[in-house]
SEBAGU-217606 format. One record per residue (C-alpha): residue number from 1; x, y, z. Coordinates in nm, 2 decimals, decimal comma, m for minus. Layout:
N
  vexmi      xx      yy      zz
    NUM       X       Y       Z
...
***
This chain:
594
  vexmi      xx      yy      zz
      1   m4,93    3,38    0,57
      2   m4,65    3,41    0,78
      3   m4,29    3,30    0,73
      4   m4,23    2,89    0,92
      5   m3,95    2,93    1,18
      6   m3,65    2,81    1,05
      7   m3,56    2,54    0,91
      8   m3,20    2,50    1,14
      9   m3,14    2,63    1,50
     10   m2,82    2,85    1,43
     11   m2,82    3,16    1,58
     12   m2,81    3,49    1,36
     13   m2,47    3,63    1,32
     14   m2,29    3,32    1,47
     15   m1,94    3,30    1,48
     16   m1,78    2,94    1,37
     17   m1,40    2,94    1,30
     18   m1,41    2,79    0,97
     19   m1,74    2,83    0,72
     20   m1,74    2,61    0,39
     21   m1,96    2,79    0,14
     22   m2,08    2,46   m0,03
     23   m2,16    2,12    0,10
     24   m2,05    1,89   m0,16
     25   m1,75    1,64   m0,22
     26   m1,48    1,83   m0,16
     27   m1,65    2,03    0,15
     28   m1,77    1,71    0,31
     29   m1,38    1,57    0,35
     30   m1,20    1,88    0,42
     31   m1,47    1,94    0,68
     32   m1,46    1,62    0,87
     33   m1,11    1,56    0,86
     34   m1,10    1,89    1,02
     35   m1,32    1,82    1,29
     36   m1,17    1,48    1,33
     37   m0,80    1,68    1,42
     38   m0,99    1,92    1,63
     39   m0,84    2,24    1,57
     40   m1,13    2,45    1,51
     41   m1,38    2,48    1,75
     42   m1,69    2,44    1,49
     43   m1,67    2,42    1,12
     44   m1,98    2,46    0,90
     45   m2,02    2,36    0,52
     46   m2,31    2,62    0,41
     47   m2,47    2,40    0,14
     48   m2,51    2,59   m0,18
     49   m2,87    2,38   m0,22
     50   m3,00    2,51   m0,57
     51   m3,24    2,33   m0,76
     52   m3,26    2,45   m1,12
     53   m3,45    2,23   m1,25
     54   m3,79    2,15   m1,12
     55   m3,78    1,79   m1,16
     56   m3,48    1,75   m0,93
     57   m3,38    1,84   m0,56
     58   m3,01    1,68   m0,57
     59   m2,85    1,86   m0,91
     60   m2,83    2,21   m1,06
     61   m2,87    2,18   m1,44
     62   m2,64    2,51   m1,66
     63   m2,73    2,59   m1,98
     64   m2,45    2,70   m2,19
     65   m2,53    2,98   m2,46
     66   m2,62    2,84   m2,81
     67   m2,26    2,78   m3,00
     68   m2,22    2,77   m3,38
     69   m1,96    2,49   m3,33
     70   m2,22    2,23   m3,23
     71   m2,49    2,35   m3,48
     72   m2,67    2,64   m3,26
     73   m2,73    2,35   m2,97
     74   m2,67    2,49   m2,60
     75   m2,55    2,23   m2,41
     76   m2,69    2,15   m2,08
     77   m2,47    2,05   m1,79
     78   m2,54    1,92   m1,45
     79   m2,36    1,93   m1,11
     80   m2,43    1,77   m0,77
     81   m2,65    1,98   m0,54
     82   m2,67    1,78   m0,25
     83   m2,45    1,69    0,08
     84   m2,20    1,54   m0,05
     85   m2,24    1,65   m0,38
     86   m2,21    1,47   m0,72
     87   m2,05    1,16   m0,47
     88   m2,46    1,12   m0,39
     89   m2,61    1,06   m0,72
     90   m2,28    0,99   m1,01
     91   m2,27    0,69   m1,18
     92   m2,03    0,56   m0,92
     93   m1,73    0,44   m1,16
     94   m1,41    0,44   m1,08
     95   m1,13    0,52   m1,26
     96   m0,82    0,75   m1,16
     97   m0,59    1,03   m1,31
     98   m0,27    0,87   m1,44
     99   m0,03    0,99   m1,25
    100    0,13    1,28   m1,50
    101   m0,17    1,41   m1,47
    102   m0,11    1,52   m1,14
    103    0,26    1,58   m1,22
    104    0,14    1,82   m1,47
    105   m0,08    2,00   m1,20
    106    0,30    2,04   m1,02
    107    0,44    2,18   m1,31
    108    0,25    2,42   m1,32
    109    0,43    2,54   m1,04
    110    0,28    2,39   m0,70
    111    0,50    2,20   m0,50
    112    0,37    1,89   m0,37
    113    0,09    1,83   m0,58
    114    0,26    1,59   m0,79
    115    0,18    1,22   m0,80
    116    0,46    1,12   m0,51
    117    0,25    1,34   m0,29
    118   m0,14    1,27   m0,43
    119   m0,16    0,91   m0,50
    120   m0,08    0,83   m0,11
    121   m0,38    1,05   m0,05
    122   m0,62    0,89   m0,26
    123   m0,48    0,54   m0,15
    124   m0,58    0,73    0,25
    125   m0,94    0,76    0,13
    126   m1,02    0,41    0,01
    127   m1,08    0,06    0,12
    128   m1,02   m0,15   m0,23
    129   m1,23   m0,49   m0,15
    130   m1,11   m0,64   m0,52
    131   m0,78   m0,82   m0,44
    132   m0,57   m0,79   m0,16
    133   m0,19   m0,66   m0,16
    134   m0,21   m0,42   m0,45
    135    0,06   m0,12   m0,38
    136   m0,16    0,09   m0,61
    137   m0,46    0,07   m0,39
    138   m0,56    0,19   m0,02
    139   m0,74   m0,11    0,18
    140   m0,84    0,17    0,51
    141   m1,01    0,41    0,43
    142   m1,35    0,50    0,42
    143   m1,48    0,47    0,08
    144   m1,52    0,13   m0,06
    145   m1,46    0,02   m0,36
    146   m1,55   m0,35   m0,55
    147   m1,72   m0,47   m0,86
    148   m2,06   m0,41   m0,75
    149   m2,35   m0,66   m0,67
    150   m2,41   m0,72   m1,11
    151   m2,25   m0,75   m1,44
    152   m2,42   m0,66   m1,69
    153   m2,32   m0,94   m1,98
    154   m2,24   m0,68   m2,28
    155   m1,96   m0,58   m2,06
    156   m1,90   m0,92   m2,03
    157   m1,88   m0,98   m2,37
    158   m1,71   m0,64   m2,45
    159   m1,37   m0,77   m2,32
    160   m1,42   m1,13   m2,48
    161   m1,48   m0,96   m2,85
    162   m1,29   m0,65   m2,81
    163   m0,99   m0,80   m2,69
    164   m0,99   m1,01   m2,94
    165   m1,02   m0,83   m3,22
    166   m0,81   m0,51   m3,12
    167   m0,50   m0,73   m3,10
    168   m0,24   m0,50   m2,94
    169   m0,48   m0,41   m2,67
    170   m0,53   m0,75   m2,45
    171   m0,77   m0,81   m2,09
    172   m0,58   m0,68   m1,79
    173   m0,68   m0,73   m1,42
    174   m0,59   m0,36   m1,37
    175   m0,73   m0,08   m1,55
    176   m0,59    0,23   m1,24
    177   m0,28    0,20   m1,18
    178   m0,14    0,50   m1,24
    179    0,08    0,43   m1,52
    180    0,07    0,34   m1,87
    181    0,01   m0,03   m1,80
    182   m0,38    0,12   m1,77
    183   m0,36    0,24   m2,13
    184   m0,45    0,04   m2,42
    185   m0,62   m0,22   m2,20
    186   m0,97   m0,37   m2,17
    187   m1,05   m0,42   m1,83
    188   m1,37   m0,49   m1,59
    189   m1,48   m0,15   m1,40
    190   m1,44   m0,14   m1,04
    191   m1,75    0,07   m0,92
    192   m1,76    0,33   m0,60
    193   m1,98    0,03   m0,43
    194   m1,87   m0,17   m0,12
    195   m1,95   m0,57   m0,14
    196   m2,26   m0,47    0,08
    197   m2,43   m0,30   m0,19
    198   m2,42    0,06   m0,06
    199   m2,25    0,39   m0,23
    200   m1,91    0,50   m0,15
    201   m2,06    0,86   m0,11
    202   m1,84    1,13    0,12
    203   m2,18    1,22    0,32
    204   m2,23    0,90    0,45
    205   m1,85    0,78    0,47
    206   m1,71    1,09    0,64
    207   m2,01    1,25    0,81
    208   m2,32    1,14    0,87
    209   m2,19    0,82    1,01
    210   m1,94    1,01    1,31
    211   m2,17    1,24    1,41
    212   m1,92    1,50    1,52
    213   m2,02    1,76    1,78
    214   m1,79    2,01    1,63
    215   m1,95    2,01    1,28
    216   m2,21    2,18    1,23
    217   m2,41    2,12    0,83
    218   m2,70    2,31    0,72
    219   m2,83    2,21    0,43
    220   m3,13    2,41    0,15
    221   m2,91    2,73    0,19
    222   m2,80    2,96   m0,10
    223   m2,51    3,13   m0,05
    224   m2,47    3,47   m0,18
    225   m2,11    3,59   m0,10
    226   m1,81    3,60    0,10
    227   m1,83    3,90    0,32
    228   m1,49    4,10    0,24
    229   m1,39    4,31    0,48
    230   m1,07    4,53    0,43
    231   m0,93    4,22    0,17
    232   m1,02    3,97    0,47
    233   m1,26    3,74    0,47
    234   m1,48    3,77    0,74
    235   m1,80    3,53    0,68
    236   m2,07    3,40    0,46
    237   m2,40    3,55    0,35
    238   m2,67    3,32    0,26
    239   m3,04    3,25    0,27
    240   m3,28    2,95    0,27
    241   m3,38    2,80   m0,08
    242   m3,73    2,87   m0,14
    243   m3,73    2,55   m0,37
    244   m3,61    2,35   m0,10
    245   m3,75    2,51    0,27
    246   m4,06    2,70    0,08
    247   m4,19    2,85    0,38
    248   m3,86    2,93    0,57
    249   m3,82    3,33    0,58
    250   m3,61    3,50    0,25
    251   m3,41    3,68    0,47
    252   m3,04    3,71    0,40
    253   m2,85    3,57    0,69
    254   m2,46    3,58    0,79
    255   m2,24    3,34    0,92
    256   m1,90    3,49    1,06
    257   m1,58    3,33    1,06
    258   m1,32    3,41    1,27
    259   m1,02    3,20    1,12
    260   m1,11    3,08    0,78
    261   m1,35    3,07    0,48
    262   m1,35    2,79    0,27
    263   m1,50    2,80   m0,10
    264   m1,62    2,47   m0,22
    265   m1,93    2,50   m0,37
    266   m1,76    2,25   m0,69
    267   m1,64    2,40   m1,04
    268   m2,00    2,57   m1,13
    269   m2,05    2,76   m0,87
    270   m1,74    2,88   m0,69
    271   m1,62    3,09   m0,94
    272   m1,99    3,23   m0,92
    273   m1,94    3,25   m0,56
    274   m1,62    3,46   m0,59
    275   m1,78    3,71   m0,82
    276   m2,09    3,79   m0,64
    277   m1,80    3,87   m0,35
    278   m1,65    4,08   m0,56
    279   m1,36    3,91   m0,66
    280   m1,28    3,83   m1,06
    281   m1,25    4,03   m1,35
    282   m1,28    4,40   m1,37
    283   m1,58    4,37   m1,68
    284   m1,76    4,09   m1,54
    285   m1,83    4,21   m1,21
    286   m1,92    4,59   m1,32
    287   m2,16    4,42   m1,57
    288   m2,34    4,26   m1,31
    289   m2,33    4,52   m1,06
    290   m2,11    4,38   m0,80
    291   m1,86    4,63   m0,65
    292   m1,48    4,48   m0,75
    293   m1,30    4,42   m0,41
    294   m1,01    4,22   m0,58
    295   m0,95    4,21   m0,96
    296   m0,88    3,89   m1,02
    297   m0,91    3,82   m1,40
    298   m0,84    3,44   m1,39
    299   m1,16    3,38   m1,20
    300   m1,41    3,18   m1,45
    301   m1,18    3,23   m1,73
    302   m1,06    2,85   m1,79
    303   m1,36    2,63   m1,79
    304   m1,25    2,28   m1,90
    305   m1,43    1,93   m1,95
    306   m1,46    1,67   m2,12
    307   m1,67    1,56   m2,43
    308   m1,91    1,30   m2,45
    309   m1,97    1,13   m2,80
    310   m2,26    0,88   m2,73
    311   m2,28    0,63   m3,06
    312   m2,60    0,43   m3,03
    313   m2,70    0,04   m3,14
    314   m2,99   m0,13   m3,20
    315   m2,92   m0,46   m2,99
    316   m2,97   m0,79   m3,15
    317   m3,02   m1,11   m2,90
    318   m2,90   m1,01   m2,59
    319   m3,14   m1,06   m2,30
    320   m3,06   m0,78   m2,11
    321   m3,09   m0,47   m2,18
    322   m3,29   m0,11   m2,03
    323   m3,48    0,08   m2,26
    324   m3,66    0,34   m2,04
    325   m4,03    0,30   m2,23
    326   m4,23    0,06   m2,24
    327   m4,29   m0,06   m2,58
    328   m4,41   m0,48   m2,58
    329   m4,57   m0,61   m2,27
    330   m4,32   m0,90   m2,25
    331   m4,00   m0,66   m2,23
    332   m3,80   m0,58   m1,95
    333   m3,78   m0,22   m1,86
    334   m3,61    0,00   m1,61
    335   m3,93    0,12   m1,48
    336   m4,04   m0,23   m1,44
    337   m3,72   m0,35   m1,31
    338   m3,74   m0,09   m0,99
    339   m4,07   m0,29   m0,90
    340   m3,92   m0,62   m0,97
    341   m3,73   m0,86   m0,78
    342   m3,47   m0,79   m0,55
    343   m3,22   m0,91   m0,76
    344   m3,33   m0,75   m1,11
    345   m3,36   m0,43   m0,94
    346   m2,99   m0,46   m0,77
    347   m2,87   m0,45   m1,13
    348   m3,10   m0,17   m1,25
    349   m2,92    0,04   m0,94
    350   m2,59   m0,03   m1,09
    351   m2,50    0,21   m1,37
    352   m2,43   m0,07   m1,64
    353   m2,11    0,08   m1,75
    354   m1,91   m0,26   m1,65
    355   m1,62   m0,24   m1,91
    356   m1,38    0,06   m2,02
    357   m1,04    0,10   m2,21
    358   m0,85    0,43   m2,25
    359   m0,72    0,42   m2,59
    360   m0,40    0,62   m2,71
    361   m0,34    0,58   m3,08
    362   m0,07    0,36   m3,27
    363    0,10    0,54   m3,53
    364   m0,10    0,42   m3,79
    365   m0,41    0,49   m3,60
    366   m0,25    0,88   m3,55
    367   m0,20    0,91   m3,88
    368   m0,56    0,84   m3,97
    369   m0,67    1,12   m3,72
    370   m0,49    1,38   m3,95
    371   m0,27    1,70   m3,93
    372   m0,51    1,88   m3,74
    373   m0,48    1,71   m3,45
    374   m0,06    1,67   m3,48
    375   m0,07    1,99   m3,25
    376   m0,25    1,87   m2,95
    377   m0,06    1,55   m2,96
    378    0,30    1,69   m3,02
    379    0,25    1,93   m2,68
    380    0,02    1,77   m2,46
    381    0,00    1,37   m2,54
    382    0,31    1,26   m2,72
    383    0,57    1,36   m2,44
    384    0,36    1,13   m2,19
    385    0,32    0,78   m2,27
    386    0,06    0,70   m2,02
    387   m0,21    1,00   m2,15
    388   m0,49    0,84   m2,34
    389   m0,67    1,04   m2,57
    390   m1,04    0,88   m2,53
    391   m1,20    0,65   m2,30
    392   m1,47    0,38   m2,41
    393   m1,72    0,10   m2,27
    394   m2,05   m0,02   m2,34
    395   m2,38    0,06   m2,14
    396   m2,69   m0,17   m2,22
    397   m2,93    0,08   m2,29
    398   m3,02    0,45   m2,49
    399   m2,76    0,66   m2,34
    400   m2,93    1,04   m2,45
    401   m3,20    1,22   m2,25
    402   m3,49    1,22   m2,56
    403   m3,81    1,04   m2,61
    404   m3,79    0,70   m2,69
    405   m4,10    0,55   m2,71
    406   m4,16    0,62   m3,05
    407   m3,89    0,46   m3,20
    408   m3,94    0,07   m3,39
    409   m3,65   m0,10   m3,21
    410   m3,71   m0,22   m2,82
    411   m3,35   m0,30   m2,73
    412   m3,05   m0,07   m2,76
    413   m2,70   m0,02   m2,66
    414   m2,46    0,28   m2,65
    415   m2,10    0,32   m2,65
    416   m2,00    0,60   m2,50
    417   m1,67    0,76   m2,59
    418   m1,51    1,02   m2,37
    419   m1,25    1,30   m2,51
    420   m0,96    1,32   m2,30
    421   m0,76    1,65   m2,27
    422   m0,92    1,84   m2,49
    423   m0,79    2,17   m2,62
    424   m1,09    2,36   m2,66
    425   m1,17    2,57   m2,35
    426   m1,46    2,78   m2,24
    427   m1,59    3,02   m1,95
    428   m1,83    3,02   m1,67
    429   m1,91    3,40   m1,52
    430   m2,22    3,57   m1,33
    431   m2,42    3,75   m1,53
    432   m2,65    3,93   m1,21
    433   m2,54    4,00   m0,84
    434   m2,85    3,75   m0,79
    435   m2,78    3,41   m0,68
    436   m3,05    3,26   m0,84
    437   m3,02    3,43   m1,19
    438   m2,87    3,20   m1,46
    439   m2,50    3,25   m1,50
    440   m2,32    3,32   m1,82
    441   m2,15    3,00   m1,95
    442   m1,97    2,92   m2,25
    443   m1,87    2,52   m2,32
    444   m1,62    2,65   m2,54
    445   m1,65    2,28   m2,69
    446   m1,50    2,22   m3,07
    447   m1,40    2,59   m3,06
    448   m1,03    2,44   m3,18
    449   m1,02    2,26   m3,47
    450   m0,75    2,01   m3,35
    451   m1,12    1,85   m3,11
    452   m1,32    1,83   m3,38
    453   m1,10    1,55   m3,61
    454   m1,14    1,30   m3,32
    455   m1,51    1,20   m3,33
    456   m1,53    1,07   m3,72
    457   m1,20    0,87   m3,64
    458   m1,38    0,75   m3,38
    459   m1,73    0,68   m3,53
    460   m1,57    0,43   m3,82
    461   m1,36    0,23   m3,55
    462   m1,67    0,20   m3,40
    463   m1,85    0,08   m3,68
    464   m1,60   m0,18   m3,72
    465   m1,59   m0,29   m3,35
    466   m1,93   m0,36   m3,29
    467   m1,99   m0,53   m3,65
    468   m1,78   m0,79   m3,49
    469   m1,96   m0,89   m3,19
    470   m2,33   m1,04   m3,17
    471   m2,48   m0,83   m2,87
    472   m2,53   m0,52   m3,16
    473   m2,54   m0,39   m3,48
    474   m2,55   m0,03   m3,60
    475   m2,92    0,12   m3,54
    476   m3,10    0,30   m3,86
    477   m3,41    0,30   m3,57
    478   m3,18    0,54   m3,37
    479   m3,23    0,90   m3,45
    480   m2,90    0,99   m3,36
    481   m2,71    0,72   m3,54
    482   m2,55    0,79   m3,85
    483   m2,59    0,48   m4,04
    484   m2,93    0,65   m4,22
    485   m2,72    0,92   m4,30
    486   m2,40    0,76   m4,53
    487   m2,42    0,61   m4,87
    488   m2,53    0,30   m4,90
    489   m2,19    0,13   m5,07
    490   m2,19   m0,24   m5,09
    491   m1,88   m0,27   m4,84
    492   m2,05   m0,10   m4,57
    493   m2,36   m0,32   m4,65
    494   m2,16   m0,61   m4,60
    495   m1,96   m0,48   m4,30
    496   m2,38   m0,46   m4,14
    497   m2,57   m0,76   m4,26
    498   m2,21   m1,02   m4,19
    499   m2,07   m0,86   m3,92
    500   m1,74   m0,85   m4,10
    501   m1,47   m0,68   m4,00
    502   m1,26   m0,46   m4,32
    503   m1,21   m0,08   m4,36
    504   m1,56    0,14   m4,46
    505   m1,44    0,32   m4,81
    506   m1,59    0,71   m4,75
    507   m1,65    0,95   m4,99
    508   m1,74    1,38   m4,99
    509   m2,10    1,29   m4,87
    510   m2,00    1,05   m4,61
    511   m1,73    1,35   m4,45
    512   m2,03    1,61   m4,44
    513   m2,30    1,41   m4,31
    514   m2,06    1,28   m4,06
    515   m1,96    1,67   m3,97
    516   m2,32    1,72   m3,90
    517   m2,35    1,41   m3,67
    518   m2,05    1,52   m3,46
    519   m2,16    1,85   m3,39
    520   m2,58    1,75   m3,34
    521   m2,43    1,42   m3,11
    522   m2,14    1,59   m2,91
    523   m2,21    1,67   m2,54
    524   m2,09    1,74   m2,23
    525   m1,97    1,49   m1,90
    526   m2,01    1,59   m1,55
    527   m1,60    1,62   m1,57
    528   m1,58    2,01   m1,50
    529   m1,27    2,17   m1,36
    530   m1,06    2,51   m1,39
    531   m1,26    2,76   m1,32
    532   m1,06    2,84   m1,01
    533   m0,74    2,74   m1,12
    534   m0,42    2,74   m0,91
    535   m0,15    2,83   m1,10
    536    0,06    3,19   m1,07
    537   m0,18    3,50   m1,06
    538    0,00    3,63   m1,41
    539   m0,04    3,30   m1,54
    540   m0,42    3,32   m1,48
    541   m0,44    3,18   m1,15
    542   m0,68    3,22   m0,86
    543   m0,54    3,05   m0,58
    544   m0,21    2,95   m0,49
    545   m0,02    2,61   m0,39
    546   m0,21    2,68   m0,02
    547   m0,51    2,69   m0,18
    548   m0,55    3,09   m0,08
    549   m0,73    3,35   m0,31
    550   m0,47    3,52   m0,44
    551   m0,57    3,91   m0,28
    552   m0,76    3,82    0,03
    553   m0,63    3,69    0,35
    554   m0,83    3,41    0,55
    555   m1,00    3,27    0,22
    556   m0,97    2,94    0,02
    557   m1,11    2,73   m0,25
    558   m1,12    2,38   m0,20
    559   m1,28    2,16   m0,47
    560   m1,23    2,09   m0,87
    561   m1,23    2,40   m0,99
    562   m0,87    2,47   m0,89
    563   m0,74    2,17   m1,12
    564   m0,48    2,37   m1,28
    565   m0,49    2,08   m1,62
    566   m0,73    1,85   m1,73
    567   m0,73    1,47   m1,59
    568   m0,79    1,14   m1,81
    569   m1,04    1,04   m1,55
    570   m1,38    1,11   m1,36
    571   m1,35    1,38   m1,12
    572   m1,45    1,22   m0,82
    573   m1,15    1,07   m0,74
    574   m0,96    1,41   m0,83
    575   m1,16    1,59   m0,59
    576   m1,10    1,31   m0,32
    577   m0,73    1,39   m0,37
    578   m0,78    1,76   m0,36
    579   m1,01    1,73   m0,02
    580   m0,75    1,56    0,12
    581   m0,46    1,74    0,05
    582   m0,63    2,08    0,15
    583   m0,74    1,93    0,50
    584   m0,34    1,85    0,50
    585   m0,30    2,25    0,44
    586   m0,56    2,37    0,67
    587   m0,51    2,21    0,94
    588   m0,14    2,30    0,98
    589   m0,24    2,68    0,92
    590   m0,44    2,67    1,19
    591   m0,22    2,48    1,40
    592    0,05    2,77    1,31
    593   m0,17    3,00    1,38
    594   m0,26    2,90    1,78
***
């Protein structure tokens, strides 16, 4: 059977002035701001479209290789793989960097990326529909942002008991402001949702809805490489995505630029993108076969994220709740709820997480942590008031991807605790010229000690929090929950069946079963970033403060991967920033350059 034409009517070979190779957050603003300021004649994002896992035609799942630290598990990550990227499926939550985070990234020596020069660009991009007249907030842009359509009521009740009982950290109005008065603080989560209901994502906020003449978006492509011609870039090779255009010819097919090519393919895969081109580490790319155009050893080297320690509950009265499986006939279920009443399912869209604090320690608090983790703190948090070190909240459900429907309990609830700034760091490298083949990724998670002395701090406050609300109380149903695991002493019996609140005493057993827990339980977020960084080329960097591969002329990077330090947020409004500020950069280059 003969190949279908193709799927878009570019012509072979054609010339465009600027090519994104990727199609995702970053891309989609860079892109349209460019063609809104009409420099270029055309500019293309080349969506990277792959679809790893067969289940799903919007995100790429990598597997990370097995690592001792987290008992032989390899952790599975996903990334957007969509227009616009993980903006079209996250969880839509907002919450921003503080702003030493993106002090830190100018430290690191590239002028006007601190927080004088960033915030303003993430206050461009939004239209904050929550209260008028905040100077933290943008009210014109094109992303939207409110409380969403529901609460869910644990969040609710989350900031009545939690602020209660953790007396030095009180309600507050305002949980992004930048500063340290978001620290330490239970607040109510504004959501990436305008008061109509719809997403705040980049594809339908920046492109889809101004149809611009001068941008041009194919989408189900693979890209390949960056064609490298005499250290220039000169284009993009890709080819359709049998998964996504199955009857589209497997020809390879070029794109040429003739001012600019712009790398944005997100922090899993432009690394990936830049080795298959030839540019990275001398050992990497001979291993795979791909002929070394520029050695660039920082390329892939510096993966960073952020861990996910999901603690689960067995919920006790609350009505509302979203188990996945069907287990009494009376029960309200997600599935159920998607073919329920416009209002029920409105909620069931909403990702549930409706309450958060970022939590930095009190001395006593620190002390508990232990020795281990003086290190981390002494360099990286101490020196910073407004740094967190973990970020919490409640979601009314089974927050882990196993089957549920054969446990006793209908109703659970998780509290999902985030790792800030962790010192463990990993990498992300091809391991084939082949696009398709899966790459070589290390998580690199507990691999320092000082990461690993967080999670059982974390797991007794825990313990002690929820015994003293009503919506929960800890789960021995829960296969993942520890409770089944540590010695039955009299105070922690207590501490379950009374909902008191008084300190858990521990002994050797308790330490190694709760070893065990941390390293079967911890995970990964969607928070990737590094892998690109842009910092000075002896320092490890890959790009500079113009966002240019260091070694080739004409070619840049544009999307998290270039975070040069980690953030105390989700990405998304990191990548906003970064989209922004690079359409700043490009578009005065090519301005120059006329």
């Amino acid at each position: 059977m003969s190949a279908s034409p193709p799927p878009h009517t570019i012509q072979p070979n054609a010339v465009y002035d600027v090519v994104f190779a990727g199609g995702g957050t970053a891309a989609c603003i860079t892109a349209s701001r460019l063609a809104q300021a009409d420099q270029p004649a055309h500019v293309q994002p080349a969506q990277c479209f792959t679809h790893l896992a067969p289940t799903s035609r919007t995100l790429e799942f990598t597997v990370a290789r097995p690592a001792s630290a987290l008992g032989g598990r390899a952790l599975v990550l996903p990334a957007g793989r969509c227009v616009g990227g993980a903006s079209s499926i996250n969880f839509m939550m907002y919450n921003r960097p503080m702003a030493v985070d993106f002090d830190e990234w100018e430290r690191c020596g590239n002028a006007g990326w601190g927080a004088e020069e960033m915030v303003p660009l993430l206050k461009k991009a939004e239209m904050y529909e929550i209260a008028s007249g905040k100077e933290s907030h943008g009210y014109d842009g094109p992303l939207r942002v409110s409380k969403g359509l529901h609460l869910f009521e644990v969040g609710k009740e989350m900031i009545r008991v939690a602020s209660a009982f953790e007396k030095n950290r009180p309600y507050a109005e305002e949980g992004n402001d930048f500063t340290e008065k978001s620290v330490n603080v239970f607040y109510t989560n504004p959501k990436w949702i305008g008061t109509n209901g719809r997403r705040s994502d980049v594809a339908h906020h920046y492109v889809y809805n101004l149809r611009l003449a001068n941008l041009t978006v194919l989408d189900g492509c693979l890209v390949n490489r960056i064609i490298i011609e005499n250290a220039i870039a000169t284009g993009v090779e890709y080819s359709f995505d049998a998964r996504v255009y199955p009857n589209a010819s497997k020809e390879t097919r070029l794109v040429k630029a003739s001012r600019m090519v712009v790398v944005s393919a997100g922090s899993m895969s432009s690394p990936l993108i830049l080795e298959r081109s030839g540019v990275g580490a001398r050992d990497v790319l001979e291993r795979a076969g791909v002929e070394v155009k520029v050695e660039l050893p920082g390329v892939g080297a510096n993966y960073e994220g952020t861990f996910l320690f999901p603690l689960i509950h067995a919920a006790t009265d609350h009505p509302f709740f979203l188990p996945p499986y069907k287990i009494a006939e009376d029960m309200e279920t997600m599935d159920s709820l998607l073919r329920g009443d416009p209002a029920t399912w409105q909620a069931a869209t909403e990702y549930g997480i409706d309450a958060s604090i970022r939590i930095r320690p009190t001395p006593e608090e620190l002390a508990e942590i232990g020795c281990e983790f003086t290190r981390q703190w002494e360099t990286m948090l101490a020196p910073h008031p407004a740094r967190p070190i973990v970020m919490t909240g409640v979601f009314p459900g089974f927050m882990l991807p196993i089957d549920q429907s054969t446990l006793d309990h209908p109703k659970f609830m998780t509290v999902p605790v985030s790792l800030l700034y962790p010192a463990s760091k990993g990498s992300l490298h091809i391991a084939s010229s082949d696009p398709l083949a899966p790459p070589d990724f290390d998580s690199g998670f507990l691999s320092e000690y000082a990461d690993f002395y967080l999670p059982p701090s974390i797991f007794l406050t825990n313990h002690h929090r929820v015994a003293s609300g009503r919506a929960a109380s800890p789960s021995s149903a829960a296969p993942t929950h520890l409770s089944t695991q540590i010695s039955p002493s009299a105070a922690l019996r207590r501490l379950r069946s009374r909902g008191e609140v008084a300190p858990v005493p521990m002994d050797a057993p308790d330490d190694d079963a709760i070893d065990v827990f941390v390293r079967d339980i911890i995970g990964l977020t969607w928070h990737s970033l590094g892998t690109c960084p842009m910092k000075p080329r002896e320092k490890g960097g890959v790009v500079d403060s113009r966002l240019s591969v260091y070694g080739v002329q004409r070619l840049k990077v544009v999307d998290m991967s270039i975070a040069p330090s980690n953030v105390c947020a989700n990405t998304y409004s990191s990548t906003i920033a970064i989209a922004e500020k690079a359409a700043l950069i490009i578009t005065a280059e090519l301005h120059s350059s006329l």
